[in-house]
Structure formats: structure tokens, C-alpha cells
C-alpha positions in Angstrom: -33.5 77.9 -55.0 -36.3 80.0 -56.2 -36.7 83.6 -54.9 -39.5 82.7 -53.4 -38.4 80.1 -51.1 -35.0 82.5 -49.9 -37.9 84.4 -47.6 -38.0 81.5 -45.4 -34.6 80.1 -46.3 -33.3 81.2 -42.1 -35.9 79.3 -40.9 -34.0 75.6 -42.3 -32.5 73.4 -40.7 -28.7 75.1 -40.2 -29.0 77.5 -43.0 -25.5 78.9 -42.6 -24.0 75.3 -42.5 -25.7 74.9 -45.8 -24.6 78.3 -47.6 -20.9 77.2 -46.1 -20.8 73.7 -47.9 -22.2 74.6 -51.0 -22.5 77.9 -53.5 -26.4 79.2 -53.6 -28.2 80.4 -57.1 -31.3 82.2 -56.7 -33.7 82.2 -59.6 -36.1 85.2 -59.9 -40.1 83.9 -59.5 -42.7 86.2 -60.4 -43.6 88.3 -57.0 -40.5 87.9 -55.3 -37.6 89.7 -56.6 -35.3 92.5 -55.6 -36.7 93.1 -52.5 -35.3 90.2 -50.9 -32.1 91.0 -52.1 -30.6 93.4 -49.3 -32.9 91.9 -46.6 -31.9 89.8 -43.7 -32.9 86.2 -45.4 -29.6 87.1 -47.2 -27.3 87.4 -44.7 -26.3 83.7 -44.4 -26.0 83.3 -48.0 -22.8 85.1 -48.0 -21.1 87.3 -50.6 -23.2 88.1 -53.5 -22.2 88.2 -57.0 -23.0 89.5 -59.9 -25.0 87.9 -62.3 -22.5 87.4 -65.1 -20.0 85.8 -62.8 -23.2 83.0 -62.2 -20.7 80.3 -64.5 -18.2 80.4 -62.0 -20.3 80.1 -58.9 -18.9 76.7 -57.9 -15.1 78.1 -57.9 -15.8 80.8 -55.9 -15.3 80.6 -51.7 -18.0 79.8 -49.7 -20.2 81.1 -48.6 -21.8 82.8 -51.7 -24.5 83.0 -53.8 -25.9 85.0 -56.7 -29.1 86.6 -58.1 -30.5 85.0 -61.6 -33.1 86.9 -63.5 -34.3 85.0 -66.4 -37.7 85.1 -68.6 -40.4 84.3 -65.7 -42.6 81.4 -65.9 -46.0 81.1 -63.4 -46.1 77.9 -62.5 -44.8 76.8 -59.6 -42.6 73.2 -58.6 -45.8 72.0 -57.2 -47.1 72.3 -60.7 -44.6 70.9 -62.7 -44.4 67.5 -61.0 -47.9 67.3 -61.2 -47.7 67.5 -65.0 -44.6 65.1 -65.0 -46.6 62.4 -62.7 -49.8 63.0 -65.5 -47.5 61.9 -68.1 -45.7 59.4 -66.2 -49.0 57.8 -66.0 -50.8 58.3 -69.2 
């Protein structure tokens, strides 16, 4: 899930049913970073880990989730299946 959607991520349908039954990755969006990262909308996620242990996320015991900070690109899910429909189309 993107950073940005972890804010509301305690307001799903059974959040810590989901974190349970499956590892989480969170990818870094612009605006929402590290300060979601100790909050509360954590909490169900689990254990974090670190970054470079990201490859072995789905070995690790559930629940638990990690951080991913990559090169940040503005444009939002919304926005990228609009472009995909466009081309779909054209």
C-alpha cells in the first residue's frame, strides 16, 4: 500500500485480520512519509522491518510489514489508470 493510504488503513474493514493473513509493504508517496511511521495507524501492521530485509517479507511471521523508500513519483493510482484506460482505447 502506499504511505498515503496507511493513514486511514485502521479505519478497513478488520485491519488486524488483514495484517495477520498477509505481510504489508509500504511504499513512500510524496507528503506522507516518516511521520506515519511510529504513529498509531501502525500498530496493527505489526513488527517492522528494516528496509533491506523487504526481499524476505513473505517468510517472515505475521503480522509484519516494512517501510520502502524509493525515487518518488507524483502521480497518483487514480492517475495511472486513467492513462492506462486512454490507451486501452486509443
Amino acid at each position: 500500500m502506499g504511505s498515503d493510504i496507511l493513514k486511514n488503513f485502521s479505519e478497513w474493514i478488520k485491519p488486524s485480520l488483514i495484517s495477520r493473513k498477509m505481510p504489508v509493504a509500504v511504499i513512500e508517496r510524496p507528503g506522507y512519509s516518516y511521520s506515519l511511521m511510529n504513529s498509531k495507524e501502525t500498530l496493527s501492521l505489526g513488527k517492522r522491518l528494516k528496509s533491506s530485509k523487504s526481499k524476505t517479507l513473505y517468510l517472515k511471521r505475521k503480522p509484519t510489514w516494512v517501510f520502502i523508500k524509493k525515487k518518488l513519483l507524483a502521480i497518483s493510482s487514480t492517475e495511472i489508470r486513467n492513462l492506462n484506460s486512454k490507451k486501452q482505447v486509443g
